[in-house]
LUMBAKOL-575362 format. One record per residue (C-alpha): y, z, x; residue in one letter. Coordinates in steps of 0.2 Angstrom, whole numbers, padded with zeros to 4 digits, always signed. Last residue first. Example, Ala and Ser with C-alpha at 12.3 -4.5 7.8 and 13.67 -1.06 7.14 Angstrom:
BEGIN
-0005+0036+0068S -0022+0039+0062A 
This chain:
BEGIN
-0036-0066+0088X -0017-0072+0089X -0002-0072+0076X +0015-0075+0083X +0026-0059+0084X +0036-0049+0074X +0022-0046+0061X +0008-0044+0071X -0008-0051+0064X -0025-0046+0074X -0041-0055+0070X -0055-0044+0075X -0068-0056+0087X -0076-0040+0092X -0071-0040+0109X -0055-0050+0106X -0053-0033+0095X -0056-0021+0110X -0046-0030+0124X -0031-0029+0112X -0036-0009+0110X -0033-0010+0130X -0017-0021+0131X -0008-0005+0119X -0003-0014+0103X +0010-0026+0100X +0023-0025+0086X +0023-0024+0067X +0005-0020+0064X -0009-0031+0053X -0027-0026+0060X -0041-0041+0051X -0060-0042+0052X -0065-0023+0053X -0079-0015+0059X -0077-0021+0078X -0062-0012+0077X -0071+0005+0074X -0072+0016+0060X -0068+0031+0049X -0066+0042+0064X -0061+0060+0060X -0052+0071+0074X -0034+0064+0071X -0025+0065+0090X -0010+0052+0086X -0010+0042+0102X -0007+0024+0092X -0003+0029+0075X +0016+0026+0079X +0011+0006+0080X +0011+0003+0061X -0005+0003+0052X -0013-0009+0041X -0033-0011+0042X -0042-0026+0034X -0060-0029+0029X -0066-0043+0022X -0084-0040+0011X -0080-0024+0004X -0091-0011+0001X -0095-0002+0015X -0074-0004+0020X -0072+0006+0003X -0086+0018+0009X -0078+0021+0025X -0061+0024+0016X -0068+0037+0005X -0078+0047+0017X -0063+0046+0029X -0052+0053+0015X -0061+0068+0012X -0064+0070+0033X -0045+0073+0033X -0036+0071+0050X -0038+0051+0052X -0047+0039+0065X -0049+0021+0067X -0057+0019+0085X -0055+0006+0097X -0054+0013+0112X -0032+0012+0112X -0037+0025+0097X -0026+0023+0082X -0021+0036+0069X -0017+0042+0054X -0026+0026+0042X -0023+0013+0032X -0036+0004+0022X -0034-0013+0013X -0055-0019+0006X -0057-0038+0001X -0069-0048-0010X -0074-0031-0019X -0092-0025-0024X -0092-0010-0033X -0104+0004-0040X -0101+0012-0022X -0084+0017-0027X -0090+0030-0037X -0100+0037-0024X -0088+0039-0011X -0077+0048-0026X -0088+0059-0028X -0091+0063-0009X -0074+0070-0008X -0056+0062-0013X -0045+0054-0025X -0027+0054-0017X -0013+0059-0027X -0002+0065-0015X -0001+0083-0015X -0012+0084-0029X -0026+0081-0022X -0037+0073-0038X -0057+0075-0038X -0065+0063-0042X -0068+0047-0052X -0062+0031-0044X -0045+0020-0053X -0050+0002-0057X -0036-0009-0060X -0034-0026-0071X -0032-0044-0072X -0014-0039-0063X +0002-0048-0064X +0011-0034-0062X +0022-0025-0077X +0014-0007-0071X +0005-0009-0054X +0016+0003-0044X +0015+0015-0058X -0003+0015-0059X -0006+0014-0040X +0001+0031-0037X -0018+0037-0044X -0024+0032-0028X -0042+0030-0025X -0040+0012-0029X -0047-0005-0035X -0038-0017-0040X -0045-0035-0048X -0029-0047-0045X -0027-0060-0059X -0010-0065-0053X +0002-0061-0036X +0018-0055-0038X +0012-0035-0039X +0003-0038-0023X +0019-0033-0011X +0020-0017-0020X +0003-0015-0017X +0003-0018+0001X +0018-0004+0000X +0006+0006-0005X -0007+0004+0006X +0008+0007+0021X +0011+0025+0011X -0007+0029+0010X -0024+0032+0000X -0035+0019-0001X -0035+0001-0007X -0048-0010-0015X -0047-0029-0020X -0055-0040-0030X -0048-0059-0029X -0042-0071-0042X -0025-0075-0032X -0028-0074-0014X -0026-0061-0002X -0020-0064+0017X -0003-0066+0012X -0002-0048+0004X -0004-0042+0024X +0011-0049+0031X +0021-0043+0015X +0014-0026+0017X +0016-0027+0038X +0034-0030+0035X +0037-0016+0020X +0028-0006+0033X +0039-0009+0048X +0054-0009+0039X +0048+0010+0031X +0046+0018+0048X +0044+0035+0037X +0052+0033+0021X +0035+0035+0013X +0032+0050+0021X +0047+0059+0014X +0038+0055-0004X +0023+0063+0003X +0032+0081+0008X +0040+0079-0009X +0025+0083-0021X +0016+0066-0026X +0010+0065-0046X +0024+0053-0049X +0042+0053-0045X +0050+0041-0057X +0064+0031-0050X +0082+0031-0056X +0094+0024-0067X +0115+0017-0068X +0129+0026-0073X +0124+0040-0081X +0107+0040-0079X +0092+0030-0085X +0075+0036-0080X +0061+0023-0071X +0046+0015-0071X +0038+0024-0088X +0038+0003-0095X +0055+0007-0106X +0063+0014-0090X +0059-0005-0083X +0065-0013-0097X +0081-0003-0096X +0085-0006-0082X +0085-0025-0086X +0096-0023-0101X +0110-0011-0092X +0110-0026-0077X +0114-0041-0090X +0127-0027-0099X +0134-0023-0082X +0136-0045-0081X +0129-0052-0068X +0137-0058-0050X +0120-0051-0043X +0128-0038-0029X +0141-0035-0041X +0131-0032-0056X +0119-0020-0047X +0135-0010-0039X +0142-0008-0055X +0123-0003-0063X +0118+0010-0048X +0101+0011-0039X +0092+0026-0037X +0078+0032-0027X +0081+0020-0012X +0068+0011-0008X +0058+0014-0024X +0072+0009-0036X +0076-0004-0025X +0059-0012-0027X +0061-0010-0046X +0077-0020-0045X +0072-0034-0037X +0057-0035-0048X +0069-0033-0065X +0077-0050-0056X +0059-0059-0054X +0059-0056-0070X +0043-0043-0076X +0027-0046-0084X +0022-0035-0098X 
């Protein structure tokens, strides 16, 4: 199923904000409340969403609430980055995403594109995919954290070493003004690296809190990677890094520069 550009709108609200309202919907869209009834209810038809009394909810998936509060964090600057970062793929391509809010909201920012081939150690992907244009999505064995939904562990490294992707999408917990691309679990970092193994354009979406964060595991350095999409300018040092290493760097409020 391939939604309306207006269900589309209404699906995004429903993961912004939790719940979206019909008087409110019809208003804002000059629609009639039985237009903005039918269109809910296509998407609590496809498991997107629950009706209720007035208007509909989202679905909370497999994510406890600690993660969904995560989500919200600095959500501008990731919704900016997401649509910054969608740009850069293609219709056709293969692409592979791991665990995080901002790689999420690069899916959401994916959904309009056609014929994508998605692959992800992210079982929220399912729901986020669901009505997209998609040729179809891959989700790695492993085990599952519930917590989030992450697929993790040497497993799930494995798996993913089956594949070959045109471009991998990582985010990660923190950034080292050095270079390095770090994060607090060594499950996940085993997973991102071999998703950026097995990729053959590299891309890392962060936003600029990461920057100072003291995570212990290194996934990778800059020089690894052939894209970093933030929202505002990094610390002078890490810039010295990437012209270094030739990494493109995208900066949403800014003009591009490498």
């Amino acid at each position: 199923m391939v939604f309306t550009s207006r269900q589309e709108s209404f699906l995004s609200l429903l993961r912004q904000q939790g719940e979206v309202e019909v008087e409110l919907l019809a208003k804002d869209w000059n629609i009639a409340t039985q237009t903005v009834r039918r269109d809910l209810g296509v998407l609590c038809h496809a498991g997107l969403a629950l009706r209720t009394h007035g208007g509909a909810k989202r679905i909370s998936g497999a994510s406890v609430m600690a993660y969904e509060d995560r989500r919200m964090v600095h959500l501008k600057a990731k919704q900016a980055i997401a649509g910054a970062t969608a740009k850069l793929i293609p219709n056709g391509a293969s692409v592979a995403l791991n665990i995080g809010t901002t790689t999420e909201l690069v899916a959401e920012a994916l959904r309009q594109h056609r014929d994508l081939t998605v692959l992800s150690n992210n079982v929220n992907m399912v729901p986020i995919f669901r009505g997209s244009g998609l040729k179809s999505l891959h989700l790695i064995g492993g085990e599952v954290r519930m917590s989030d939904g992450a697929i993790i562990g040497s497993e799930a490294a494995r798996a993913i070493s089956h594949y070959k992707v045109d471009f991998a999408i990582i985010g990660a917990s923190a950034l080292d003004e050095e270079g390095a691309i770090l994060d607090f679990d060594h499950h996940e970092v085993e997973v991102a690296r071999a998703i950026l193994t097995h990729a053959r354009c590299k891309i890392l979406v962060a936003d600029g809190s990461k920057f100072g964060v003291p995570a212990p595991y290194k996934i990778c350095d800059v020089d690894q990677l052939d894209h970093i999409v933030l929202e505002s300018a990094p610390p002078k040092a890490f810039v010295q890094r990437l012209n270094a290493a030739s990494t493109a760097l995208h900066i949403t409020q800014e003009q591009t520069y490498v």
